[in-house]
Every structure is written in structure tokens, then in C-alpha cells.
N, CA, C and O atoms as a GROMACS GRO file, in nm:
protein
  568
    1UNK      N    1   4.605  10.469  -2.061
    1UNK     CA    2   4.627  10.586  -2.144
    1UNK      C    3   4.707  10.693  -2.068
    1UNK      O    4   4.801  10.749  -2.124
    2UNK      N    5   4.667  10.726  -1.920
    2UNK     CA    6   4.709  10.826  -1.866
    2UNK      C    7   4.884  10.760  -1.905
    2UNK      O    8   4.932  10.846  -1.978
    3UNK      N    9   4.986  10.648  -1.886
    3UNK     CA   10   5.043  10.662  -1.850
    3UNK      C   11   5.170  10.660  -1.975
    3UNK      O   12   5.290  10.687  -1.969
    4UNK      N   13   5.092  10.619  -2.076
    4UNK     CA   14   5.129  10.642  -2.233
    4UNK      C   15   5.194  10.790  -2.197
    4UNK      O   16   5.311  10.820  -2.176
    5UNK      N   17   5.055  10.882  -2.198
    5UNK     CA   18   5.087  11.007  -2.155
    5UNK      C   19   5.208  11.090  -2.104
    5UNK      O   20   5.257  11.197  -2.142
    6UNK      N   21   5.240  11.004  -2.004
    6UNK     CA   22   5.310  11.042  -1.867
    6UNK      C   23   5.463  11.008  -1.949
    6UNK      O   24   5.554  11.091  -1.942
    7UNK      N   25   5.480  10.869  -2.032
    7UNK     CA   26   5.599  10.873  -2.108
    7UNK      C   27   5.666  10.952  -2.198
    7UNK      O   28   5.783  10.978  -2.226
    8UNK      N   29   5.472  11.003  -2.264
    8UNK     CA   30   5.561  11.059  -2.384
    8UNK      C   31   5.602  11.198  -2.334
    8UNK      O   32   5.703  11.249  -2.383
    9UNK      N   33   5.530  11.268  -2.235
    9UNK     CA   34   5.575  11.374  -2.191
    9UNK      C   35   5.762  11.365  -2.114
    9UNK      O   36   5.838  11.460  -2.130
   10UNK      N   37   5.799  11.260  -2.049
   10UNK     CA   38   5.899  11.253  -1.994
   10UNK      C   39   6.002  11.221  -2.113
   10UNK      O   40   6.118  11.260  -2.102
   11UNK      N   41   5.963  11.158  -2.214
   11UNK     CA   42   6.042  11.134  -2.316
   11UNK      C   43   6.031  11.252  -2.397
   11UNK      O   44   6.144  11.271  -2.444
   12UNK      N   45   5.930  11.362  -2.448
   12UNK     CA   46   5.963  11.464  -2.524
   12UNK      C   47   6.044  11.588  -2.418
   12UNK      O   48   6.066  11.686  -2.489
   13UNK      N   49   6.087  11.610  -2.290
   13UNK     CA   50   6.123  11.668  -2.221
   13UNK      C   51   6.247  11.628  -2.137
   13UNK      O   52   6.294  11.681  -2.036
   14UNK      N   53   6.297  11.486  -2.227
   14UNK     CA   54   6.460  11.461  -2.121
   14UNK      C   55   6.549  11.533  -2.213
   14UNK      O   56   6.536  11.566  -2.331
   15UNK      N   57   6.663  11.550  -2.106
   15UNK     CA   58   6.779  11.590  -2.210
   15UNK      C   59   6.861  11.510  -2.284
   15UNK      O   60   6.884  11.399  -2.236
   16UNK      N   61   6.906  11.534  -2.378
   16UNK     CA   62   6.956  11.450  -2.497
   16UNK      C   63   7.087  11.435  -2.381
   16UNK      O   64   7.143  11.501  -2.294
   17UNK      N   65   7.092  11.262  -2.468
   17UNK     CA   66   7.221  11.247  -2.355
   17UNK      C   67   7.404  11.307  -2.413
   17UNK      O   68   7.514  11.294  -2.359
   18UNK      N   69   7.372  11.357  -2.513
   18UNK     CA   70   7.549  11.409  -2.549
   18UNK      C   71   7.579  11.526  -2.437
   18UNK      O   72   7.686  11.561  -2.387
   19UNK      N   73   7.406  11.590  -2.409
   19UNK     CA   74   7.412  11.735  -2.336
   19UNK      C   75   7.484  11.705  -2.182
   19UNK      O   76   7.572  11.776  -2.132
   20UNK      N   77   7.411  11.552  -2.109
   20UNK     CA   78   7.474  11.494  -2.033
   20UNK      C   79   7.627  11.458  -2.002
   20UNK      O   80   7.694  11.491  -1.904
   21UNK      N   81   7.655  11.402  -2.080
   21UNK     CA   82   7.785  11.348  -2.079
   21UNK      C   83   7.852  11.481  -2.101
   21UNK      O   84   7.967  11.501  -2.060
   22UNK      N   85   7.776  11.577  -2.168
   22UNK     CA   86   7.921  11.684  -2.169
   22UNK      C   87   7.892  11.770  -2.016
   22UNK      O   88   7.973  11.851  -1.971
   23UNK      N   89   7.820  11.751  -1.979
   23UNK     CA   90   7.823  11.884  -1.844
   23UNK      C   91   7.859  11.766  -1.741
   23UNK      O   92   7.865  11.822  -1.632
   24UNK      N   93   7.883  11.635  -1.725
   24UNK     CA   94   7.951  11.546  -1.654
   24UNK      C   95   8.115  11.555  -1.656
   24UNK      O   96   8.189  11.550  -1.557
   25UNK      N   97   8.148  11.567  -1.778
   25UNK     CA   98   8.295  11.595  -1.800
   25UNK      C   99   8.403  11.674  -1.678
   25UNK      O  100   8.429  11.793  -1.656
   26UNK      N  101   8.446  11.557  -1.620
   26UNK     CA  102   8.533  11.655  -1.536
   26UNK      C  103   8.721  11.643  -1.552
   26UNK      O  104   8.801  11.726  -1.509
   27UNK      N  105   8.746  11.546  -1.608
   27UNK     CA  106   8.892  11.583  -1.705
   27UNK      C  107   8.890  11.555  -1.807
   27UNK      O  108   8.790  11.522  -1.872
   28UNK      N  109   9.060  11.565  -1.864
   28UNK     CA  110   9.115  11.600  -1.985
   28UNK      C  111   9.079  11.491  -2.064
   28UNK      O  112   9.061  11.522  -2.182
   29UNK      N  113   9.057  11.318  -2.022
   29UNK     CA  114   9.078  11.224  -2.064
   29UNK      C  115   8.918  11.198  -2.091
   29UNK      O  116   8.887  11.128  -2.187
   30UNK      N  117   8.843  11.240  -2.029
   30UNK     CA  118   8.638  11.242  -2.068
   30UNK      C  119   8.663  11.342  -2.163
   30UNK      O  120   8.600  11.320  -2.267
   31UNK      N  121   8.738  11.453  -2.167
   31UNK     CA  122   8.725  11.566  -2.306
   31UNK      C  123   8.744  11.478  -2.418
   31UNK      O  124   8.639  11.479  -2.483
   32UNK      N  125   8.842  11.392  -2.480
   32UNK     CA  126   8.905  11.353  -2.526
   32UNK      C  127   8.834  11.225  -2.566
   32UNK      O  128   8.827  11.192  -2.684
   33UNK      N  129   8.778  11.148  -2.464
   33UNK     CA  130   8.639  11.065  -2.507
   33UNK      C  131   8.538  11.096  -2.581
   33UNK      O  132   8.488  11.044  -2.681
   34UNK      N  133   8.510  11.206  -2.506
   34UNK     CA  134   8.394  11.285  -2.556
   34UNK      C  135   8.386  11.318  -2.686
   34UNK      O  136   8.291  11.285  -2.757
   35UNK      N  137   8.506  11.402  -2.735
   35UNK     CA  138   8.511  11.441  -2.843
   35UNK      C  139   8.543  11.310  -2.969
   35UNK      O  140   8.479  11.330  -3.072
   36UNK      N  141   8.612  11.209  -2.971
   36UNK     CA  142   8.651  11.079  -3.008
   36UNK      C  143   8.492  11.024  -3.028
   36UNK      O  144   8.464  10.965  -3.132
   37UNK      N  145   8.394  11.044  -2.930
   37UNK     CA  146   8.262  10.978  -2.961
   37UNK      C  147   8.191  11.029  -3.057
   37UNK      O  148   8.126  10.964  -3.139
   38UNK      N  149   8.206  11.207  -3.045
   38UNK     CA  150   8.099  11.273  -3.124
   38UNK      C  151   8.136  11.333  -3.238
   38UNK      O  152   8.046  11.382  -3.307
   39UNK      N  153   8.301  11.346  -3.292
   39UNK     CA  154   8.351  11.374  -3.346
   39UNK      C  155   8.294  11.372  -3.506
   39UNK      O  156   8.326  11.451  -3.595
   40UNK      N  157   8.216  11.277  -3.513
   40UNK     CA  158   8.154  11.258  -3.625
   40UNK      C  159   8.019  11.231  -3.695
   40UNK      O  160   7.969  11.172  -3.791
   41UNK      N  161   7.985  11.325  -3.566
   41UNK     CA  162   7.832  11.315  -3.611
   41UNK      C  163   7.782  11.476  -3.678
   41UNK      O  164   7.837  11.584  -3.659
   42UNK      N  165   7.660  11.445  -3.759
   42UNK     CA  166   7.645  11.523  -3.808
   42UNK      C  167   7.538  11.638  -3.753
   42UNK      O  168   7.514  11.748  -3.804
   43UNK      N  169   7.477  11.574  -3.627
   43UNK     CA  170   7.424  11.686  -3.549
   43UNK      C  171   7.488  11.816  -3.522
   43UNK      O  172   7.583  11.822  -3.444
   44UNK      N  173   7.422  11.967  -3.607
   44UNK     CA  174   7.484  12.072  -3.524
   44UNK      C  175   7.486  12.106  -3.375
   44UNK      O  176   7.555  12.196  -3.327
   45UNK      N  177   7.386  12.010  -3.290
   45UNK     CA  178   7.389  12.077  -3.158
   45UNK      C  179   7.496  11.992  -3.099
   45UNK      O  180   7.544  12.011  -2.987
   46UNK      N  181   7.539  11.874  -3.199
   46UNK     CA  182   7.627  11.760  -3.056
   46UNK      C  183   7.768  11.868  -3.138
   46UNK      O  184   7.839  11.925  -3.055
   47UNK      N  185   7.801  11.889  -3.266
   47UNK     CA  186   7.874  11.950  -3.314
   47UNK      C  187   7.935  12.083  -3.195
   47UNK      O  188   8.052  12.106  -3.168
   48UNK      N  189   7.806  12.159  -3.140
   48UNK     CA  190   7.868  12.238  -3.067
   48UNK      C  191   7.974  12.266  -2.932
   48UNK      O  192   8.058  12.349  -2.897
   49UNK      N  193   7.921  12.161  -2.889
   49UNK     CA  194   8.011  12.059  -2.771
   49UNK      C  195   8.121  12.020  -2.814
   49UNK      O  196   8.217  12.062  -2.748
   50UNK      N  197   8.143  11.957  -2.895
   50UNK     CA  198   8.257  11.847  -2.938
   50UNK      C  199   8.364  11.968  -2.993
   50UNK      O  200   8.485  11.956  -2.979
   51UNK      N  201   8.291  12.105  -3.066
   51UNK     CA  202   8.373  12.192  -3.060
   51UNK      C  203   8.401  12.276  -2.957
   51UNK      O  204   8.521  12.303  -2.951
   52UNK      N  205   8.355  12.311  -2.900
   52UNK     CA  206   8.396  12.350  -2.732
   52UNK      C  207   8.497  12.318  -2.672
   52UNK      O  208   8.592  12.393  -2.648
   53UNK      N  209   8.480  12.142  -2.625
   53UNK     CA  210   8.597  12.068  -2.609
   53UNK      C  211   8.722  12.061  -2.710
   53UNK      O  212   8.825  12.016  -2.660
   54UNK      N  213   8.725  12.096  -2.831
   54UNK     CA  214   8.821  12.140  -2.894
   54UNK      C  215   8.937  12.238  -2.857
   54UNK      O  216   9.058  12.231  -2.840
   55UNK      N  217   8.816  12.357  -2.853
   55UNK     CA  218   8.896  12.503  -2.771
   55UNK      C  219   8.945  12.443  -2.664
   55UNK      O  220   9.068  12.454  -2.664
   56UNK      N  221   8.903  12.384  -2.570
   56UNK     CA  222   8.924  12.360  -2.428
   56UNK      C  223   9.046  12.294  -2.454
   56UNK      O  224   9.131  12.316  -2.368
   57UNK      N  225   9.084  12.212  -2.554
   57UNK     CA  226   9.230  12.152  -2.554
   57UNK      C  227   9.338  12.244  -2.585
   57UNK      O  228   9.448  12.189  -2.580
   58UNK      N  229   9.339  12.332  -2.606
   58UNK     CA  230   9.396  12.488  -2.593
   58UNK      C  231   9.507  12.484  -2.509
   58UNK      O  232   9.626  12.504  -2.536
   59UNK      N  233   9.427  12.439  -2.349
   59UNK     CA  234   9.462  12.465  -2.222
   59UNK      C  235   9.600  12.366  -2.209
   59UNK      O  236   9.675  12.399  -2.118
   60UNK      N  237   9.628  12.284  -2.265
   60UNK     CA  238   9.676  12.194  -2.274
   60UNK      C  239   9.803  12.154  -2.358
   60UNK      O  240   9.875  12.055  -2.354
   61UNK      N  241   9.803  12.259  -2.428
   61UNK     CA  242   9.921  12.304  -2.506
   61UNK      C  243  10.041  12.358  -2.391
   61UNK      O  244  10.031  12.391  -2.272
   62UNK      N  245  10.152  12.350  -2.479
   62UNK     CA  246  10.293  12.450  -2.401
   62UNK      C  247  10.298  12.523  -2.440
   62UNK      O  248  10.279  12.620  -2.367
   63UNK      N  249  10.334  12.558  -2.613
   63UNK     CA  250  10.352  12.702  -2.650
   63UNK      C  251  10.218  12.808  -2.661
   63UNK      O  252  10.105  12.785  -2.706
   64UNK      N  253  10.272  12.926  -2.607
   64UNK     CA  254  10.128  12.992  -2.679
   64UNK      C  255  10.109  12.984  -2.820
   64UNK      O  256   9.999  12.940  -2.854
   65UNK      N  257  10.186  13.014  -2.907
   65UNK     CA  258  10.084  12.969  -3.008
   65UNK      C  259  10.026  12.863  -3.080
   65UNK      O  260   9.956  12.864  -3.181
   66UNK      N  261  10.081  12.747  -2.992
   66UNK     CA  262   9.944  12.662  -3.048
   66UNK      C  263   9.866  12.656  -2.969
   66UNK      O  264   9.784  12.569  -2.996
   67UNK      N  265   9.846  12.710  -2.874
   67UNK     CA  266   9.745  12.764  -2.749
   67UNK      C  267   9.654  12.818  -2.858
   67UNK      O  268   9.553  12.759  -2.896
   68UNK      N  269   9.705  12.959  -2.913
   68UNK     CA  270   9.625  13.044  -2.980
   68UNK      C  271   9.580  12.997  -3.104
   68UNK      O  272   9.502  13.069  -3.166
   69UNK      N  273   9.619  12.871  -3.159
   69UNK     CA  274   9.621  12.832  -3.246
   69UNK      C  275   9.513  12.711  -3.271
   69UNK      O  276   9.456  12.706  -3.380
   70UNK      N  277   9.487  12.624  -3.180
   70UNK     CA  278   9.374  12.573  -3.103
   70UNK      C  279   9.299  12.610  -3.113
   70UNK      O  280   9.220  12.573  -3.201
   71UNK      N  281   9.266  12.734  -3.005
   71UNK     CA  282   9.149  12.790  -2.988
   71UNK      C  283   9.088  12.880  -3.117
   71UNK      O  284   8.972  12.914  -3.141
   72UNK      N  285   9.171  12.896  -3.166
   72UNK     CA  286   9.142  13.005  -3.287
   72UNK      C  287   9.072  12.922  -3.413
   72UNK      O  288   8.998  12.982  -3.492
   73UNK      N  289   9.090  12.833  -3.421
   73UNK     CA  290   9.041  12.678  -3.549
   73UNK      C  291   8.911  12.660  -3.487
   73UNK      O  292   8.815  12.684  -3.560
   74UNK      N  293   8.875  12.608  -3.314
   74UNK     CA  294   8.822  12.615  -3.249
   74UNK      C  295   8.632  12.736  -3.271
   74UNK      O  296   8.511  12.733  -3.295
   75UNK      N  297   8.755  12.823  -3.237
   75UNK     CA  298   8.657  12.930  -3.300
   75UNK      C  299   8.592  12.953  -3.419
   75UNK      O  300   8.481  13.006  -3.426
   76UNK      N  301   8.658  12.916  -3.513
   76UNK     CA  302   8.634  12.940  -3.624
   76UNK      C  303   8.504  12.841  -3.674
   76UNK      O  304   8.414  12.881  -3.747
   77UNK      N  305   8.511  12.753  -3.639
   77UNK     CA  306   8.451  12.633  -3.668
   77UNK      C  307   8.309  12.647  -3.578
   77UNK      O  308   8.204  12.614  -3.633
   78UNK      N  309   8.308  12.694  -3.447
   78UNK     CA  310   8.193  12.749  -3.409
   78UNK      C  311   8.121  12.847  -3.484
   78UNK      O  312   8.008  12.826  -3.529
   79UNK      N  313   8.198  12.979  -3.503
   79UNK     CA  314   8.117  13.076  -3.540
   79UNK      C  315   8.072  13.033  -3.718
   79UNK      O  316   7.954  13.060  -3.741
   80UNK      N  317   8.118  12.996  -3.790
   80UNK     CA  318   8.072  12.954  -3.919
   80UNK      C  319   7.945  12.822  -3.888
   80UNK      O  320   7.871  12.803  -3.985
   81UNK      N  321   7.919  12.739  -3.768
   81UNK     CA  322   7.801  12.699  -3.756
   81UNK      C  323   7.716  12.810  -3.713
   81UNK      O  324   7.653  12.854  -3.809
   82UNK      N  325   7.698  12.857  -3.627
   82UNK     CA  326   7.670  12.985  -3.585
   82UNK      C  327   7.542  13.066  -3.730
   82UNK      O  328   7.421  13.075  -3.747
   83UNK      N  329   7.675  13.110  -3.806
   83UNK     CA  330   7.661  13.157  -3.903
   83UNK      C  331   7.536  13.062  -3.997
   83UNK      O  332   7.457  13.130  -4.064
   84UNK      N  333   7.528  12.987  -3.998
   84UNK     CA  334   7.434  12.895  -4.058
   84UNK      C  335   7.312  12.843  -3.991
   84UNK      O  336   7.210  12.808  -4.050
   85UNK      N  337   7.328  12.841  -3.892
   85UNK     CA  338   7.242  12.806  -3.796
   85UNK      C  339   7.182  12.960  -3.662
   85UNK      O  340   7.136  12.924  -3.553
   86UNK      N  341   7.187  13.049  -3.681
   86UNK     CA  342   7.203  13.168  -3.610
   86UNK      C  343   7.094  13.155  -3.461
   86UNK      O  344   7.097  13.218  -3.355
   87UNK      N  345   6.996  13.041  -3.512
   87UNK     CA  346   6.894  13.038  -3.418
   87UNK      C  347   6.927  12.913  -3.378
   87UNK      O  348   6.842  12.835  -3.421
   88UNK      N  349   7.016  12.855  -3.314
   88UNK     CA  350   7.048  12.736  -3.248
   88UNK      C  351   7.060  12.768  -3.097
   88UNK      O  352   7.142  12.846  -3.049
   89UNK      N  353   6.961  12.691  -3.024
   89UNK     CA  354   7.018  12.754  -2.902
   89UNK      C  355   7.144  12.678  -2.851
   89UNK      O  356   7.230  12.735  -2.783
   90UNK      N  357   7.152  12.546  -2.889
   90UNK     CA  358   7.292  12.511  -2.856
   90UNK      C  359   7.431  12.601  -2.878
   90UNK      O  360   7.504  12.629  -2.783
   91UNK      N  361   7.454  12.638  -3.003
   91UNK     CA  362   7.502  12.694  -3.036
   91UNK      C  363   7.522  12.814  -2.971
   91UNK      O  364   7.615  12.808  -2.890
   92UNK      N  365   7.462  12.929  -2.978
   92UNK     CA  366   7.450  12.994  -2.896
   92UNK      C  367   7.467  12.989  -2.735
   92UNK      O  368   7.541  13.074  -2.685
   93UNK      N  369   7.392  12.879  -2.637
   93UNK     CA  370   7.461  12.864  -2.545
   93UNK      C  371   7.601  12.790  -2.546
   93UNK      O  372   7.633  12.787  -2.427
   94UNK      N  373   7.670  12.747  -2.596
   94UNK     CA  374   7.786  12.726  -2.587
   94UNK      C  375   7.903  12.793  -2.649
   94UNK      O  376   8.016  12.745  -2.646
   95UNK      N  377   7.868  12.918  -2.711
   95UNK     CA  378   7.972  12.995  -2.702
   95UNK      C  379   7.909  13.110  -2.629
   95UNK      O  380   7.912  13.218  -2.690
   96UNK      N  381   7.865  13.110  -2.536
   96UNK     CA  382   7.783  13.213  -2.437
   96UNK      C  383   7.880  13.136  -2.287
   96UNK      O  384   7.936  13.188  -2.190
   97UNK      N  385   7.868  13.040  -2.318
   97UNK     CA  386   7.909  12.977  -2.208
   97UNK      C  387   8.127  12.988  -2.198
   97UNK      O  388   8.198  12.998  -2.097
   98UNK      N  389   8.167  12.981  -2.342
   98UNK     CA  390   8.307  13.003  -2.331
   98UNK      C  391   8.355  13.132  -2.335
   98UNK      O  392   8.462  13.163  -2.282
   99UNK      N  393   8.254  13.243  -2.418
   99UNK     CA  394   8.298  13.391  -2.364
   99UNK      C  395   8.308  13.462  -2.248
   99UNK      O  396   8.372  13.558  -2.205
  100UNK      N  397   8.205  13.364  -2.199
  100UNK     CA  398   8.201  13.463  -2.033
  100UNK      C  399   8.296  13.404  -1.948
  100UNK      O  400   8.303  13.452  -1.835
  101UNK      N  401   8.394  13.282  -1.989
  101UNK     CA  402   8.483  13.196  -1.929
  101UNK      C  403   8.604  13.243  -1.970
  101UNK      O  404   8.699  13.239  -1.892
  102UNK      N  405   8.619  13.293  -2.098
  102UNK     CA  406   8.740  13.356  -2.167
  102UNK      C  407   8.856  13.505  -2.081
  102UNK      O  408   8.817  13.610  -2.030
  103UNK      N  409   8.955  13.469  -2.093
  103UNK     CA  410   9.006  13.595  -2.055
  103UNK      C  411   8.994  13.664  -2.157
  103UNK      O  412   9.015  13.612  -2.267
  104UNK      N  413   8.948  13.844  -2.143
  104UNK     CA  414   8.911  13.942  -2.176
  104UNK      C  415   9.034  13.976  -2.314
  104UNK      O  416   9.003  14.020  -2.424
  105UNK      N  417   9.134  13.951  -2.283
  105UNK     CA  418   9.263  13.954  -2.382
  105UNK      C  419   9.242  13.880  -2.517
  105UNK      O  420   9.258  13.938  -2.625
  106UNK      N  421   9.204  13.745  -2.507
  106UNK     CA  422   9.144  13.688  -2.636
  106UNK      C  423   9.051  13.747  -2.718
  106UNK      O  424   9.056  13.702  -2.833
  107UNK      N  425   8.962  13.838  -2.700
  107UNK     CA  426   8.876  13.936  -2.750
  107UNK      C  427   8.787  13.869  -2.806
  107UNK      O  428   8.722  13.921  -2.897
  108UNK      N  429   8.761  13.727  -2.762
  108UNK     CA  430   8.642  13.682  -2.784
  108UNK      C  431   8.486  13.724  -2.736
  108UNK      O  432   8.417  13.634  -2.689
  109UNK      N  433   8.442  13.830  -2.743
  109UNK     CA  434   8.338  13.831  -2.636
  109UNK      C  435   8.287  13.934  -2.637
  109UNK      O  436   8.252  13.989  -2.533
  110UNK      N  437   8.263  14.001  -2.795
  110UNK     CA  438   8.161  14.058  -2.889
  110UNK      C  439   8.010  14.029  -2.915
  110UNK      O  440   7.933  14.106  -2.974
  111UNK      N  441   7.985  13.934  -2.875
  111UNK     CA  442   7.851  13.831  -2.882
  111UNK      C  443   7.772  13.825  -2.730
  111UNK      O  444   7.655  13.796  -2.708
  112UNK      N  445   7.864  13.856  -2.647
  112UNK     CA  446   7.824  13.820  -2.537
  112UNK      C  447   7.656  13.883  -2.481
  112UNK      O  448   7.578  13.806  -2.425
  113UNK      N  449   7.627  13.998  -2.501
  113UNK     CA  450   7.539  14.066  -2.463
  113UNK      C  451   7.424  14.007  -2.622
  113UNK      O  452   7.305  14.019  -2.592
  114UNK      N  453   7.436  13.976  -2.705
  114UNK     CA  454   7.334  13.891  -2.805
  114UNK      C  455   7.315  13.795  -2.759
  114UNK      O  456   7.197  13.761  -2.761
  115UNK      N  457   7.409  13.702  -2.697
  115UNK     CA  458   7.346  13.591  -2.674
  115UNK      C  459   7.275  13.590  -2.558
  115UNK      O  460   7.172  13.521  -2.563
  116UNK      N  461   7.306  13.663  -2.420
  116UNK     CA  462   7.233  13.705  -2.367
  116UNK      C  463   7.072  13.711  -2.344
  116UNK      O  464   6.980  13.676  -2.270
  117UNK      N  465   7.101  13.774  -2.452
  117UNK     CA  466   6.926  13.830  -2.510
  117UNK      C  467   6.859  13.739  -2.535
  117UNK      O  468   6.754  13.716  -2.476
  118UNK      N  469   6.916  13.655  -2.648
  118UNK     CA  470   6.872  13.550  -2.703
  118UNK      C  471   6.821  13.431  -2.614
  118UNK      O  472   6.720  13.361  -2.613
  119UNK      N  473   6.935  13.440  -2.539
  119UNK     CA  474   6.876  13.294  -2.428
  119UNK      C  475   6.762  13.314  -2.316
  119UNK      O  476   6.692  13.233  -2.255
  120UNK      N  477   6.773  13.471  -2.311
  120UNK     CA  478   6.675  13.516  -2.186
  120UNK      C  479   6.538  13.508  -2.269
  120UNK      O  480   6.434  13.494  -2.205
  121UNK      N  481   6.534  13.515  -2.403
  121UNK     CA  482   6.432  13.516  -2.478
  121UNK      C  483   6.357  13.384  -2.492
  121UNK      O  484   6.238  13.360  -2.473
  122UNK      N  485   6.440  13.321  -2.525
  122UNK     CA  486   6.424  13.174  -2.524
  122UNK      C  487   6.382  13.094  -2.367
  122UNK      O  488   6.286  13.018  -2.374
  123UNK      N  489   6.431  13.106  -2.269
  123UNK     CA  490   6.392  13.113  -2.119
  123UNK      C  491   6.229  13.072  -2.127
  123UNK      O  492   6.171  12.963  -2.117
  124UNK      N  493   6.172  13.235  -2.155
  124UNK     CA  494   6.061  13.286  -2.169
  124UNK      C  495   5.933  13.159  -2.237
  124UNK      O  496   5.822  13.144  -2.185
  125UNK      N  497   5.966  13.105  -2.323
  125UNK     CA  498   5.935  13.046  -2.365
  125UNK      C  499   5.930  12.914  -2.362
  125UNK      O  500   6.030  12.866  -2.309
  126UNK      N  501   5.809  12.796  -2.419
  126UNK     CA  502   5.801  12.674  -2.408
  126UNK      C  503   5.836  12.629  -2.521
  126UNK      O  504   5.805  12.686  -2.626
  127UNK      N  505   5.909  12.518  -2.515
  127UNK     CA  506   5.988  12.486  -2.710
  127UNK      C  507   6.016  12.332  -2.636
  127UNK      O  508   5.982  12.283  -2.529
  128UNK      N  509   6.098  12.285  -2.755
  128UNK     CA  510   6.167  12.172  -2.708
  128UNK      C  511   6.264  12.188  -2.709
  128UNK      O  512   6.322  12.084  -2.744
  129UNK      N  513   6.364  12.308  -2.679
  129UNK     CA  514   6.443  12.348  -2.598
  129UNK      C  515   6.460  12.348  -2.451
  129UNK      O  516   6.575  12.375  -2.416
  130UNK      N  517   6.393  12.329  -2.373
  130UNK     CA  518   6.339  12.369  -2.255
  130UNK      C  519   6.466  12.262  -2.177
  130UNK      O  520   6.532  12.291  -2.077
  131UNK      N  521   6.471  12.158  -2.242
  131UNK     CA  522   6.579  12.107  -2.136
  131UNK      C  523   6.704  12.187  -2.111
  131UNK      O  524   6.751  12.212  -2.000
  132UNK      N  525   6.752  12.225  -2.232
  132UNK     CA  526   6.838  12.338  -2.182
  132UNK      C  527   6.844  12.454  -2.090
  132UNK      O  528   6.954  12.508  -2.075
  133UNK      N  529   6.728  12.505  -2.018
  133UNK     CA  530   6.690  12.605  -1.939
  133UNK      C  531   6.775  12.561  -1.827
  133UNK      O  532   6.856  12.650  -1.804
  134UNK      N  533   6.793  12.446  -1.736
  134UNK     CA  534   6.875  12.490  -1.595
  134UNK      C  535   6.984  12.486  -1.636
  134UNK      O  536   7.061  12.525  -1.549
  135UNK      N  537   7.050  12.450  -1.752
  135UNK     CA  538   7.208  12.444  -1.767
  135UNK      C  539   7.257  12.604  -1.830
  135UNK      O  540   7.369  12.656  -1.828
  136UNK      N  541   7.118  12.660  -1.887
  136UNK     CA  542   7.164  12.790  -1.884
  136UNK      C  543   7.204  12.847  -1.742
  136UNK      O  544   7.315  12.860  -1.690
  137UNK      N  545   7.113  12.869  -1.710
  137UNK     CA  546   7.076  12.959  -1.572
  137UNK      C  547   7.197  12.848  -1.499
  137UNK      O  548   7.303  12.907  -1.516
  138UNK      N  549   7.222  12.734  -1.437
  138UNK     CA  550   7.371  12.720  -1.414
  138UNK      C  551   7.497  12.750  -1.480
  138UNK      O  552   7.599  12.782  -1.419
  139UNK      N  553   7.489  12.741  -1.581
  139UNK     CA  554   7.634  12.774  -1.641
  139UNK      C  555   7.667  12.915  -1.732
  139UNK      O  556   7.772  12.952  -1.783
  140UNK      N  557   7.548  12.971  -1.731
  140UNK     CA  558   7.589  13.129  -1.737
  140UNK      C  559   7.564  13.274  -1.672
  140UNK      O  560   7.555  13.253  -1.552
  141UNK      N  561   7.553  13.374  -1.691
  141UNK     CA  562   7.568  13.488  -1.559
  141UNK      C  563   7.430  13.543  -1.604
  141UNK      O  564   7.411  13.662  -1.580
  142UNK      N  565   7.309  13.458  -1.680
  142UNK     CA  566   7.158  13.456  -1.676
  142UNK      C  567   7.109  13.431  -1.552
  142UNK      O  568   6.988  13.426  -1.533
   0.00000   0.00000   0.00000
């Protein structure tokens, strides 16, 4: 019994593996996988990633405006999940995670001090969120 136990606790407390594979990502050609894999799922939290890596193909453009043009679809498509989902912490950490990465000129980064809040709030707490806690506290200025 104890060790039933011991599974289901390690199994209700791993991180989902899309969360993996995306904080593994270290080039253009895993973005591009990445997004090709998840592109079509209907999860909002894998949704938030796969749009992330969207924006991130931004970088990757020549002209600015399809630079701006990218990221701006990008955006859009986040904040209208966002909008529907307001209490996602995925969501929320991952555009927490590209505002504070953003240059200040894009004027993305109105949210920044909400989400903030939100995630320090969430921290606080035991959920089944919790796998997300060190990738906060690594990947943002929490």
C-alpha cells in the first residue's frame, strides 16, 4: 500500500511533459518541433507555449514588420486565451515570462505587476499547480 501511495503522489506532482520539452528548447529548429507537435491540441495550458514559441519566431524575421507582425498575432492570440481563462496559471506565467523578456518599446508589459501578484499568490499555495513553482521562481524576477 505504502508504495501505491508513493506513485500516486509522484504521479499527481510530475510535470506535464509539454512543460518539459518547452523549457528544454534550446533552438530555432526544437521551436519549430515543438510548435508542429502541439499545434493542435486543444489544451489551453499546452496552447500557451506553442503560442509563445510563435512570438518567439518574430526573432527570425528580416523585415520589421513582419517582426511586428508575428509578434502582434502572437499576442493577440495569448491575451484572448487569457481573457477566457483569466485564472490560468500557465497562461499567466507565460506571458509573465515574455514581458519581462520584451524590450520596453513594444509596450507589452501592462500586466506585468498583475501577474506578479498572481503568481506570488499562487506560490503560497498547494494546488496542482505546484509543478510550476521552480520554473516560476527560475524564469521570472519572483
Amino acid at each position: 500500500m505504502y508504495y501505491w501511495c508513493v506513485l500516486l503522489f509522484l504521479f499527481q506532482n510530475s510535470t506535464p511533459e509539454h512543460i518539459v520539452e518547452y523549457h528544454d528548447i534550446k533552438n530555432k529548429t526544437q521551436e519549430i518541433e515543438y510548435i508542429t507537435k502541439y499545434i493542435k491540441s486543444n489544451s489551453t495550458d499546452i496552447q500557451a507555449y506553442v503560442i509563445s514559441l510563435e512570438m518567439k519566431q518574430a526573432e527570425y524575421k528580416v523585415l520589421p514588420w513582419q517582426k511586428l507582425n508575428t509578434f502582434n498575432k502572437g499576442k493577440t492570440k495569448l491575451e484572448q486565451l487569457i481573457i477566457k481563462d483569466p485564472k490560468n496559471a500557465n497562461l499567466i506565467y507565460v506571458r509573465l515570462v515574455i514581458q519581462e523578456q520584451l524590450p520596453k518599446m513594444l509596450n507589452y508589459n501592462s500586466d506585468i505587476e498583475h501577474d506578479k501578484q498572481f503568481l506570488s499568490e499562487l506560490l503560497k499555495i498547494k494546488d496542482n499547480s505546484d509543478y510550476l513553482d521552480t520554473y516560476i521562481l527560475n524564469y521570472t524576477t519572483l
